[in-house]
N, C-alpha and C positions, 0 to 999 in steps of 0.2 A: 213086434219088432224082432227083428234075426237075432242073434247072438254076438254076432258082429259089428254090428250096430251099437249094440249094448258095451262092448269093447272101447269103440272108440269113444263115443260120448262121456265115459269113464276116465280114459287117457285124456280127453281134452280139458275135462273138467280139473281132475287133479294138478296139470299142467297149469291152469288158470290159478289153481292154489299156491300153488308155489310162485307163480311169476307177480301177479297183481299187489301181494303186501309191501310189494317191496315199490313199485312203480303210485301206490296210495298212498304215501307215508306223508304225516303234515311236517316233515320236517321241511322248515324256510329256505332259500335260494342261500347261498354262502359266498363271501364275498372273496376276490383273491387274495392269496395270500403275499405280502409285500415284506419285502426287504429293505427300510429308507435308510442310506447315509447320510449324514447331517455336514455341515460345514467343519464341525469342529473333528470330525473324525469317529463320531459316534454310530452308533446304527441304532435303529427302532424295528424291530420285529412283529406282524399282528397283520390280521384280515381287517381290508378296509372296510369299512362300515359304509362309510358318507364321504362326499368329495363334497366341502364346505368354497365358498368361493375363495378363504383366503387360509383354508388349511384341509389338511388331512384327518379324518378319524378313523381309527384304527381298533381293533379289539384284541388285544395281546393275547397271549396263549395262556398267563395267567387270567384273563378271564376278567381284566380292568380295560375300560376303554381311556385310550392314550390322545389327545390332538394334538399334530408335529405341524407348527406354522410352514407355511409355503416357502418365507426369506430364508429358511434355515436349511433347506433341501438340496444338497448338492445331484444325489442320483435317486432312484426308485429302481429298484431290481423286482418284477415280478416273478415271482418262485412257480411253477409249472411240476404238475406229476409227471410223472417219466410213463410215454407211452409205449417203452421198447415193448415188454411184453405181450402187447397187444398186437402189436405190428410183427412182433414175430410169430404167434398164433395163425396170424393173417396169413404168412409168408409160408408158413409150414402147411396150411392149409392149399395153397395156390401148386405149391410145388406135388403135394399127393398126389393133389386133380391134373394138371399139366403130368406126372407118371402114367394116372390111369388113363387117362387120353390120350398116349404114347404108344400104352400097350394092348388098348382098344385097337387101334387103327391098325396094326398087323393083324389082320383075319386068316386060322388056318394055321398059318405056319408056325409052328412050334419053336424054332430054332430062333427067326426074328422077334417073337413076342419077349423072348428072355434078353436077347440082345438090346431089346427094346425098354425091358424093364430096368434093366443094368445101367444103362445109357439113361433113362428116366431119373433111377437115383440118383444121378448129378441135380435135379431139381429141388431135391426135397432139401438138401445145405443149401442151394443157393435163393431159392425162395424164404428160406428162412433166415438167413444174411440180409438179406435187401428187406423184406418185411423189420428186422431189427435195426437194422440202420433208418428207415424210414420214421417209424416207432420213437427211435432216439430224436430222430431231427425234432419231429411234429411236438417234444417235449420242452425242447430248450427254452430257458429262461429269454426275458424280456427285460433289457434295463431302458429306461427313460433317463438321459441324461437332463435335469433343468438347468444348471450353469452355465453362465454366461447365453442363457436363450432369449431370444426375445420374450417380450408379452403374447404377440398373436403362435408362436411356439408352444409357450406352458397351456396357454389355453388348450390349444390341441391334444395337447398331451394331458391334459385334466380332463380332456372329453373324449378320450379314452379311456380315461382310469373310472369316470363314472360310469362307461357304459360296466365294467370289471366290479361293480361297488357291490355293498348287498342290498343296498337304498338307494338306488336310482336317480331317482328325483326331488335328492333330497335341495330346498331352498333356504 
């Protein structure tokens, strides 16, 4: 085999070392993290575990599992990680590439590619603006209101929060 060859198989390899510990790990599926307000004005904080047919189970942060009965639940806020950073990653990436494709496309002339590039840099903020604003949206929280819902309402809304659980199908 060439030298070259030897290169890459090298670089593919150690690239595999690094990516794959992380995508093999036994760590379990994690369930959302919830926010519950109570009737009386309370809140319960903790990753849902289990969606019971007539309550919630929850795993607090202290690391006790809590169950918040159904009659008592006025809202359910699910907590969401904030995707801005990613979306602005995205967004700064899109606007480079939208530059270098600006100033690709002038062949030759020297005078237009700069104009081209100058005029480009308006993409690289505004790709990155809209990538974070996107980022932000794709983050925001989720409340379920249950009061005053019907039955075939919380249902639904419980058959949501199970597909969100970390035990699915739990009966």
């Amino acid at each position: 085999m060439k030298k070259s060859l030897y290169k890459l198989v090298a670089t593919v390899l150690a690239s595999l070392i690094l990516v794959l510990p992380g995508t093999l790990s036994a760590r379990g599926r994690r369930g959302a993290n919830l926010e519950i307000t109570l009737q009386d004005g309370h809140y319960v904080v903790g990753e849902l575990v289990a969606v019971k047919p007539d309550s919630l189970l929850l795993l607090n942060f202290a690391g006790k599992d809590e169950s918040v009965d159904l009659v008592g639940i006025r809202s359910i806020r699910i907590v969401r990680k904030s995707k801005a950073r990613l979306g602005g990653i995205g967004g700064l990436f899109a606007g480079v590439v939208g530059t270098a494709i600006l100033v690709k496309t002038q062949k030759g002339d020297f005078n237009k590619a700069g104009a081209a590039a100058g005029g480009g840099l308006l993409f690289i903020p505004g790709g990155l603006g809209i990538g974070l604003l996107a980022g932000a949206l794709a983050g925001i929280d989720k409340t379920i209101q249950l009061e005053g819902k019907s039955e075939s309402e919380v249902r639904q809304a419980l058959a949501y929060l199970r597909g969100k659980a970390r035990i699915r199908d739990y009966k």
